[in-house]
MIMIGU-346840 format. One record per atom (N, C-alpha, C): x, y, z; residue number from 0. Coordinates in pm, whole numbers, plus 50000, padded with zeros to 5 digits. Layout:
% residues N
(node (X,Y,Z),NUM) ...
//
This chain:
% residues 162
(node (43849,76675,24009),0) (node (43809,76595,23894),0) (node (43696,76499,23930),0) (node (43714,76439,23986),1) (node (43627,76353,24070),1) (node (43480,76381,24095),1) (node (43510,76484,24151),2) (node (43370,76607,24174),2) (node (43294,76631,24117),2) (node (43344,76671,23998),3) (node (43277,76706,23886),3) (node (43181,76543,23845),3) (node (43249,76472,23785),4) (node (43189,76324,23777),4) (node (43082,76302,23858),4) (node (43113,76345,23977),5) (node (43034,76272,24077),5) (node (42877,76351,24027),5) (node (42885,76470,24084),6) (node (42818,76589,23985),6) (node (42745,76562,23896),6) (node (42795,76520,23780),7) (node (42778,76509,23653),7) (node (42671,76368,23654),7) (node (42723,76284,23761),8) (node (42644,76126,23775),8) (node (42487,76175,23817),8) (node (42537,76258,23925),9) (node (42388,76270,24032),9) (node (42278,76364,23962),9) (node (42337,76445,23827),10) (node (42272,76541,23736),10) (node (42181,76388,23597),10) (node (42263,76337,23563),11) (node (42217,76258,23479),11) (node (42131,76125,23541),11) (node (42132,76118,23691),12) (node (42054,76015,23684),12) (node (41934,76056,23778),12) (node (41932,76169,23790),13) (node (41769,76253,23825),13) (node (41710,76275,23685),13) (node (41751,76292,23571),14) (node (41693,76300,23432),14) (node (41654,76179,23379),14) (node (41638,76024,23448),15) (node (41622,75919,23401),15) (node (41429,75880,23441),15) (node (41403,75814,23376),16) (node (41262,75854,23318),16) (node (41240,75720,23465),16) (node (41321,75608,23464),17) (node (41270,75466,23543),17) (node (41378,75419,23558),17) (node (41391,75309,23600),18) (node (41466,75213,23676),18) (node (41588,75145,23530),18) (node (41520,75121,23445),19) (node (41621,75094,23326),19) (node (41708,75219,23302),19) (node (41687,75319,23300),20) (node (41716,75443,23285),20) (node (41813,75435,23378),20) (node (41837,75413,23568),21) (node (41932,75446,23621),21) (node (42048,75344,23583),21) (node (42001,75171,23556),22) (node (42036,75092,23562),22) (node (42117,75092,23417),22) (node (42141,75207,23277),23) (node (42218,75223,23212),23) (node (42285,75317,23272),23) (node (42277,75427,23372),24) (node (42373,75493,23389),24) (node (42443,75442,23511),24) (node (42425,75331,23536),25) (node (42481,75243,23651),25) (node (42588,75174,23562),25) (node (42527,75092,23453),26) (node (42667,75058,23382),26) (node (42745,75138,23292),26) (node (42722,75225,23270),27) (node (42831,75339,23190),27) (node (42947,75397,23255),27) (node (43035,75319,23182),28) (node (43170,75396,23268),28) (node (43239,75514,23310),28) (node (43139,75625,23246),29) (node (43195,75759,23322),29) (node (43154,75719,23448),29) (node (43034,75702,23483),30) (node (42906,75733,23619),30) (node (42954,75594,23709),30) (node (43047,75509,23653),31) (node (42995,75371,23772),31) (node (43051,75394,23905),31) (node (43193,75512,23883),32) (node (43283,75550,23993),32) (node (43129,75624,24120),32) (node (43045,75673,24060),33) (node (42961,75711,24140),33) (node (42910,75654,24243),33) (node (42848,75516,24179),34) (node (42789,75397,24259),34) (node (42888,75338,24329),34) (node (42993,75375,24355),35) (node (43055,75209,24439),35) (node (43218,75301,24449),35) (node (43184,75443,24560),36) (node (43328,75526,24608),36) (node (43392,75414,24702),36) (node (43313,75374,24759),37) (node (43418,75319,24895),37) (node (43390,75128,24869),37) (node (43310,75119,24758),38) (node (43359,74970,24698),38) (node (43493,74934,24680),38) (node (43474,75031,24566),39) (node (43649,75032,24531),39) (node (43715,75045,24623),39) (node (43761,75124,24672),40) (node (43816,75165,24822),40) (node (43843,75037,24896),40) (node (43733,74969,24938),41) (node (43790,74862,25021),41) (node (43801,74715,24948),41) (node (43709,74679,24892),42) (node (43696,74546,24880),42) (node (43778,74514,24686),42) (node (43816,74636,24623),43) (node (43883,74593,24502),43) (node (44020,74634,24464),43) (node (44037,74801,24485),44) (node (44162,74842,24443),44) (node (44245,74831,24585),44) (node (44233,74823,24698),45) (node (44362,74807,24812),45) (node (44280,74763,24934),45) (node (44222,74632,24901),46) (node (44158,74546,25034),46) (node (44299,74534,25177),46) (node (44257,74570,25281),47) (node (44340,74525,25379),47) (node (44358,74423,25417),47) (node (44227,74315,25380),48) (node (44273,74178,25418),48) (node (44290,74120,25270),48) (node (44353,73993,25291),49) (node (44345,73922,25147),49) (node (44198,73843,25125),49) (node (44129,73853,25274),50) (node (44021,73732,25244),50) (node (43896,73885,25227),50) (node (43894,74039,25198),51) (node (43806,74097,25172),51) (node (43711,74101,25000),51) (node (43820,74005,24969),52) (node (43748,73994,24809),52) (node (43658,73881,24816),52) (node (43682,73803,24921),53) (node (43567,73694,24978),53) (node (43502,73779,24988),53) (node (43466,73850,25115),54) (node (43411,73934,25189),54) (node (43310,73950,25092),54) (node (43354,74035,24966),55) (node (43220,74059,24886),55) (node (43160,73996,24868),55) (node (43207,73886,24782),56) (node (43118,73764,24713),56) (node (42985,73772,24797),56) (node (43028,73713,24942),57) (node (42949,73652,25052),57) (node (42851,73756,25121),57) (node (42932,73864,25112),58) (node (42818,73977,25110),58) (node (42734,73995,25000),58) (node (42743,74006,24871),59) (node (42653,74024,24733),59) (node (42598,73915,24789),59) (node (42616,73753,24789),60) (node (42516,73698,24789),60) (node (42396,73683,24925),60) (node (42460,73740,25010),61) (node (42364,73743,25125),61) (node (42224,73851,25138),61) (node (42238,73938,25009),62) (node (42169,74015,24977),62) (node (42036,73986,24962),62) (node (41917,73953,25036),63) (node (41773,73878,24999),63) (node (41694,73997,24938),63) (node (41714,74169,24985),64) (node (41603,74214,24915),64) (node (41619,74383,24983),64) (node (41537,74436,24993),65) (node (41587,74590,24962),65) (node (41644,74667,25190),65) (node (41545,74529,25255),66) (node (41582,74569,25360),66) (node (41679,74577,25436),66) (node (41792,74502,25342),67) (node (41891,74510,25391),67) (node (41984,74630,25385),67) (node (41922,74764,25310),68) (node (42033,74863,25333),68) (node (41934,74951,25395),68) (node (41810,74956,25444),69) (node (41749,74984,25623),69) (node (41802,74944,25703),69) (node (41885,74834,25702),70) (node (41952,74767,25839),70) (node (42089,74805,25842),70) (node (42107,74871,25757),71) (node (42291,74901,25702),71) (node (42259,75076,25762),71) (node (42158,75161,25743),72) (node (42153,75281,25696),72) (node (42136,75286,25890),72) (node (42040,75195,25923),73) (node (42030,75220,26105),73) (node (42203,75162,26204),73) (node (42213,75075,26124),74) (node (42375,75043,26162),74) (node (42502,75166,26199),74) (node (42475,75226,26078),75) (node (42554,75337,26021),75) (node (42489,75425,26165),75) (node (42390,75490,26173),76) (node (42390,75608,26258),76) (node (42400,75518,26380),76) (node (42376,75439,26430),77) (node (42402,75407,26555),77) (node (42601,75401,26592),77) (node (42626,75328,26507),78) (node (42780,75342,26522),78) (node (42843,75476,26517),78) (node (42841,75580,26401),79) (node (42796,75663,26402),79) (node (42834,75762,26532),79) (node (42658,75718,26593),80) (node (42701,75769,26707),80) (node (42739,75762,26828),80) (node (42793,75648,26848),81) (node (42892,75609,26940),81) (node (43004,75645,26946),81) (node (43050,75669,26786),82) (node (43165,75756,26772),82) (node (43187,75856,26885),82) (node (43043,75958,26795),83) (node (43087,76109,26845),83) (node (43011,76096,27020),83) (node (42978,76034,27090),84) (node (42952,76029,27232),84) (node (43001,75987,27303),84) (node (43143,75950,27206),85) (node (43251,75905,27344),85) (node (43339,76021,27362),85) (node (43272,76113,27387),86) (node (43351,76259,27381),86) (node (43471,76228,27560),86) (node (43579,76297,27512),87) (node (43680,76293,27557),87) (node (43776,76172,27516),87) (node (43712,76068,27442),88) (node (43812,75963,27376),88) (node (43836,75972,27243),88) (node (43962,75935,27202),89) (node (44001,75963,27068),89) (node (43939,75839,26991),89) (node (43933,75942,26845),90) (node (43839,75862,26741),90) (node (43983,75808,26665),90) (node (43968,75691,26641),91) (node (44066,75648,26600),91) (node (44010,75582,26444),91) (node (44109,75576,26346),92) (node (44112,75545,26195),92) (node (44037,75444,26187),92) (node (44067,75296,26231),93) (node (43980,75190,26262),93) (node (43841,75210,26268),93) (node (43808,75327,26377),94) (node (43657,75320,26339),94) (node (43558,75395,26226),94) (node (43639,75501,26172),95) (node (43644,75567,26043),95) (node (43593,75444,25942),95) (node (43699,75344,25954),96) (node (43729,75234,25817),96) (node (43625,75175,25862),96) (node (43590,75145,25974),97) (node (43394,75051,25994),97) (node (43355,75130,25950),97) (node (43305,75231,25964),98) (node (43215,75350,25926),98) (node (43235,75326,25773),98) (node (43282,75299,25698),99) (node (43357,75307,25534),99) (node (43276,75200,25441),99) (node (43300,75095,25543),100) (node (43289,74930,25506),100) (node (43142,74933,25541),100) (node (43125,74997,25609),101) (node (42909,75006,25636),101) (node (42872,75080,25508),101) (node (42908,75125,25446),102) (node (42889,75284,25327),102) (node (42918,75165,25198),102) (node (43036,75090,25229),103) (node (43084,74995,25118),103) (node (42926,74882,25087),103) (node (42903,74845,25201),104) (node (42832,74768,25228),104) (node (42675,74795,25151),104) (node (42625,74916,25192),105) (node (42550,74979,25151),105) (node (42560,75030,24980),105) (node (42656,75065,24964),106) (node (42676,75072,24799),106) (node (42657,74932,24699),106) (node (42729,74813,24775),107) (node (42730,74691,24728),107) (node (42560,74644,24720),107) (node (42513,74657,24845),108) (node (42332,74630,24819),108) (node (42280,74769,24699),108) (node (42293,74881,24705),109) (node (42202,74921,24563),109) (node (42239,74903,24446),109) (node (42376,74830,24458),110) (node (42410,74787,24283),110) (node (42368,74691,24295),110) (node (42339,74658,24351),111) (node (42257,74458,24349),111) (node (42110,74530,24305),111) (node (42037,74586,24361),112) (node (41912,74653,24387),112) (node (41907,74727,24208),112) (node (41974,74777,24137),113) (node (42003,74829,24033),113) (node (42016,74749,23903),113) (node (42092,74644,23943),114) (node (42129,74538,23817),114) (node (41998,74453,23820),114) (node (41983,74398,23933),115) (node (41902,74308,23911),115) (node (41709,74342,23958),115) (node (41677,74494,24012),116) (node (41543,74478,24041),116) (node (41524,74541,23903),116) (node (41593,74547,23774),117) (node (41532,74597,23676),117) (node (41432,74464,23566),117) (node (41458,74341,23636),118) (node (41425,74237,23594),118) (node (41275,74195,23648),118) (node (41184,74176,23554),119) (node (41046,74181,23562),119) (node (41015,74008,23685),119) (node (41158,73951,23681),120) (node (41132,73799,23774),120) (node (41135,73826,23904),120) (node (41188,73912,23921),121) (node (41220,73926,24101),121) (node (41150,74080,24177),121) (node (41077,74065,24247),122) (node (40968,74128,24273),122) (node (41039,74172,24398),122) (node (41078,74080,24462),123) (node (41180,74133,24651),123) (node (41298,74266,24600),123) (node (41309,74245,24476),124) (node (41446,74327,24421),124) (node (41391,74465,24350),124) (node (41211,74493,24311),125) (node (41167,74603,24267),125) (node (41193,74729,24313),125) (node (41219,74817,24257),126) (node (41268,74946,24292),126) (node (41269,75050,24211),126) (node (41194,75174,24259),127) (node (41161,75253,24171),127) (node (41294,75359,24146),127) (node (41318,75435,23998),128) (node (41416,75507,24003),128) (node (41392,75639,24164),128) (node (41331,75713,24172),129) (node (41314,75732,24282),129) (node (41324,75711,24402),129) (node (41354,75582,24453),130) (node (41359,75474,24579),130) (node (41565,75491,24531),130) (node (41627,75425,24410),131) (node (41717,75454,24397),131) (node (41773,75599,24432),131) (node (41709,75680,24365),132) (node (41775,75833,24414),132) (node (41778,75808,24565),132) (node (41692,75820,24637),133) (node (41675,75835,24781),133) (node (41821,75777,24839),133) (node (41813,75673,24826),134) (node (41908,75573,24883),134) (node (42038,75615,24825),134) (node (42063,75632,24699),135) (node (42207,75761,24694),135) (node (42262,75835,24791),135) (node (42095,75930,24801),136) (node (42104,76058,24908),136) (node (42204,76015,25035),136) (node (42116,75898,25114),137) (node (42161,75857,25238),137) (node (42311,75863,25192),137) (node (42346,75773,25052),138) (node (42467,75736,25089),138) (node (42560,75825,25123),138) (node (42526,75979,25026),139) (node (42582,76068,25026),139) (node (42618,76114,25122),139) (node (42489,76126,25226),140) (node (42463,76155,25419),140) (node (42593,76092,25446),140) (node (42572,75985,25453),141) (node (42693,75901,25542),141) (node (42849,75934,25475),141) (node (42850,75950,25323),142) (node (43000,76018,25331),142) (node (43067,76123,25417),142) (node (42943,76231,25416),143) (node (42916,76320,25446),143) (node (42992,76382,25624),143) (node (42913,76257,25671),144) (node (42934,76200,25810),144) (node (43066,76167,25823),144) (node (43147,76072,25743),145) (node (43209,75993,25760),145) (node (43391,76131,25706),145) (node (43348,76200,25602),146) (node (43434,76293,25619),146) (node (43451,76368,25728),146) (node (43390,76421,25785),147) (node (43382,76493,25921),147) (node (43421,76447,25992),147) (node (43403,76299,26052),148) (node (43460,76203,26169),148) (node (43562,76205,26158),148) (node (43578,76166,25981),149) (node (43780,76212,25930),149) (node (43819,76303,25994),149) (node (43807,76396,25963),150) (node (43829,76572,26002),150) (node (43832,76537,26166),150) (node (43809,76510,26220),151) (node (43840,76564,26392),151) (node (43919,76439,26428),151) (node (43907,76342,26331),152) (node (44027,76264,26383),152) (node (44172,76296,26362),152) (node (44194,76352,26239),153) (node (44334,76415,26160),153) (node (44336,76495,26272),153) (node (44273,76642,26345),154) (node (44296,76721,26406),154) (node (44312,76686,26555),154) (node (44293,76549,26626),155) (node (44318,76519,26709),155) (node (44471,76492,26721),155) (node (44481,76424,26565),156) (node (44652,76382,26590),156) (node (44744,76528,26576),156) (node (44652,76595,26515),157) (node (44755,76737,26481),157) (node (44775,76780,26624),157) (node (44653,76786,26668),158) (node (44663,76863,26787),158) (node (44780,76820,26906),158) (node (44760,76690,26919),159) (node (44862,76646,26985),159) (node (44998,76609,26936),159) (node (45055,76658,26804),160) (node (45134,76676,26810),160) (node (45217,76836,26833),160) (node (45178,76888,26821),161) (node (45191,77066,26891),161) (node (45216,77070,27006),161) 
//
């Protein structure tokens, strides 16, 4: 079900002419599950800490301008790959959930980047619908990533239990 949505988001907002254009299908409630998988996930529907709904706030507002999800997107592959180069040590859930909260992190800056560079006042926040697609893409990358890391971690525990 999900899939489809997701699908259905990434179909309708390559058909958007500009930046107002993504920034209504950013607030429409079929498509918003699109923008913000592992938002929800951590920081609204089952935060692990009680102080992660801080967490956001203080993250949204630390947000100055678009370079901050370049610094999130180089974060991501470096951790990443530390993961997978500690070959012979087990990948454990914990670092999955960093890996999650970097992706969270990153979703939280292009809805900032979305709501508000559609506003003719803030110039650090401009962004073309295009620049938006892109930055999807990555995010997509890093799910991408981040399922797989899943995957050999589940099969580590399988394995050792056999």
């Amino acid at each position: 079900m999900l899939n489809y949505i997701y699908e259905n988001a990434k179909k309708v907002l390559l058909e958007q002419k500009d930046i107002k254009g993504v920034a209504k299908v950013y607030t429409h409630h079929d498509y918003k599950p699109y923008f913000c998988i592992y938002t929800f996930k951590h920081f609204v529907h089952n935060p692990k800490k009680k102080d992660q709904r801080q967490d956001y706030n203080d993250y949204y507002r630390k947000i100055k301008d678009k370079s901050e999800m370049d610094i999130l997107s180089v974060c991501f592959d470096n951790w990443y790959d530390a993961c997978l180069n500690d070959e012979g040590k087990k990948i454990y859930r914990s670092q999955v959930e960093d890996l999650e909260i970097i992706i969270a992190k990153f979703e939280i800056s292009v809805c900032k980047i979305i709501s508000i560079g559609k506003s003719p006042l803030d110039s650090e926040y401009k962004c073309s619908k295009d620049e938006i697609i892109e930055y999807m893409k990555i995010r997509d990358t890093m799910i991408e990533k981040v399922k797989k890391l899943e995957t050999q971690t589940v099969e580590y525990y399988r394995m050792m239990e056999d």
